[in-house]
C-alpha angles and dihedrals in degrees: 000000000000112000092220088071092040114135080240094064092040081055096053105040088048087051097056097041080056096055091046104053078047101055103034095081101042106093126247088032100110099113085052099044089056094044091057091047088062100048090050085054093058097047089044092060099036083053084041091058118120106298111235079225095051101235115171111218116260111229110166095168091093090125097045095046091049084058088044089061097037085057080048090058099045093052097051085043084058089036092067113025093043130021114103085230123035090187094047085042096048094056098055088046086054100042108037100026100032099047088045089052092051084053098053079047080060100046096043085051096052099043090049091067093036091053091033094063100239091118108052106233088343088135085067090049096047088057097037091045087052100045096042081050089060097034083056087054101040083046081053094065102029084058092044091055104044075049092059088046087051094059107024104031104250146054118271097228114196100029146135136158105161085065093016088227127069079211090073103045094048089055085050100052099045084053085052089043083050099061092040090048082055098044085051089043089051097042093052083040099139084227108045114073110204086346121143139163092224127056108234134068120286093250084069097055085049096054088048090058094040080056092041093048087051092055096055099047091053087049098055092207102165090198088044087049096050087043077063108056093038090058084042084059099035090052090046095055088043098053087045091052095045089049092024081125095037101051126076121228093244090047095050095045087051086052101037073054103045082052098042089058096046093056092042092052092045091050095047090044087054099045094045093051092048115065099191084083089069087072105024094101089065092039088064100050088051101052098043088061092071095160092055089041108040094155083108083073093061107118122252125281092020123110114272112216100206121207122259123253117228084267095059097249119117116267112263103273102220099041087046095044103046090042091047097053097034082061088031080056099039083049090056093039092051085050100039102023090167099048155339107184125231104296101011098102102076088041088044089051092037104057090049 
């Protein structure tokens, strides 16, 4: 047997994939993020080394990666004719595209030898090493926050310490929802008998949702919340397609119900539990004026003097700062619909 394909280089390589989904959304962890990458590089060519059976990989991603170049080649396009800085541009092409595009490298390394058989039921693994990374997390600050109600009296909503924003965790829970809403998807699948995608009984992928479910509660993150009830719904339609002759009318309404009252309940819970919806309705007013409130454009790392609601008190600052500059970006794509250029956008706005 060849040691490439030893249990020993599979554990490795799954470990490392593991500490490097966890770290890389904790901040200041940039040196160790690389230094895993690496590592998982090595692993990933010594395990891509000639199969004593002589299995080819099997990479079926050939039209996504062609869209994937042709994006490549728009943004360097853009890079050079238009930004307003070529240096300034060039480092956010480097450090936020270039990095982006070594870890699909990753990914498509490590899916080919999951999909290409050299790694008996890896592809199992992969998925069950990345959503146990995010339910530790989520556990983390689920745990943290039923801590801080142990010692002050009441729940810390909207925090996180483990990633320093809610906004990260909650991306990372509904990423971690996603692949247990397919693994439910698959399990109930009309066509797979006992099959899964992740190897461990349903009841476990139930608890993980009920967990996930909690975080985000706790969180209070409004987009994570909306990411929920749109997976809820899109599970839902899919589940009724896949079992639309299997179902009887009065079944799939009393599904279509079941599901309608969970994510009702969820929703209301949510709403209830953020303040900031008591005023979101105004906010938005407010922000989508941006010719009468211009106070989005005001530079980075200045104070931002928010405008006041009828009862006196500032606008809420997420709700006003993502709905500004949504309408501030559909203004400049409606002028330049063919381009703008890195940077250009707040001189662009600016100078209106």
């Amino acid at each position: 047997m060849n040691s490439a394909y030893s249990p020993s280089t599979r554990r490795v390589t799954l470990f490392l994939l593991a500490a490097l989904f966890f770290v890389w959304s904790i901040p200041h962890g940039i040196a160790i993020r690389y230094l895993l990458m690496v590592g998982l590089l090595a692993a990933v060519v010594v395990s891509l080394s000639k199969d004593p059976a002589g299995r080819a990989l099997s990479w079926p991603f050939g039209p996504e990666l062609a869209l994937y170049g042709m994006i490549t080649l728009w943004l360097i396009f853009h890079m050079l004719l238009f930004s307003h800085n070529l240096k300034w541009s060039w480092g956010e092409f480097s450090g936020q595209w270039l990095i982006s595009t070594a870890v699909l490298g990753l990914g498509l390394g490590l899916g080919g030898l999951a999909l290409s058989g050299r790694w008996v039921s890896s592809a199992s693994l992969l998925l069950a090493s990345i959503v146990l990374v995010f339910a530790s997390q989520a556990a983390f600050t689920v745990g943290d926050a039923f801590w801080y109600w142990s010692r002050e009296g009441s729940l810390p909503f909207q925090q996180a310490r483990l990633t320093g924003s809610k906004t990260g965790m909650s991306y990372l829970v509904n990423v971690m929802l996603a692949f247990l809403s397919a693994d439910l998807l698959y399990r109930l699948s009309a066509q797979a008998v006992k099959a899964r995608m992740l190897p461990w009984p349903i009841g476990v992928s139930l608890m993980l949702i009920v967990l996930g479910l909690l975080c985000t509660y706790l969180l209070g993150a409004r987009n994570g919340t909306f990411g929920i009830l749109f997976l809820v719904g899109a599970t839902t339609l899919l589940y009724a397609f896949e079992h639309r002759g299997r179902l009887t009318t009065l079944r799939f309404a009393a599904v279509l119900l079941g599901i309608f009252v969970l994510m009702l309940g969820f929703a209301y819970s949510s709403y209830k539990a953020d303040p900031r919806w008591q005023t979101f309705e105004e906010t938005a007013a407010i922000a989508w004026d941006i010719d009468r409130y211009p106070e989005w454009r005001t530079p980075l790392n200045t104070t931002l003097n928010l405008p006041r609601l009828s009862n006196g008190i500032p606008a809420e600052i997420s709700a006003y700062l993502q709905l500004a500059w949504i309408h501030g970006g559909l203004h400049l794509i409606k002028e330049y619909p063919l381009r703008v250029g890195y940077g250009a956008m707040l001189s662009a706005m600016r100078s209106d």
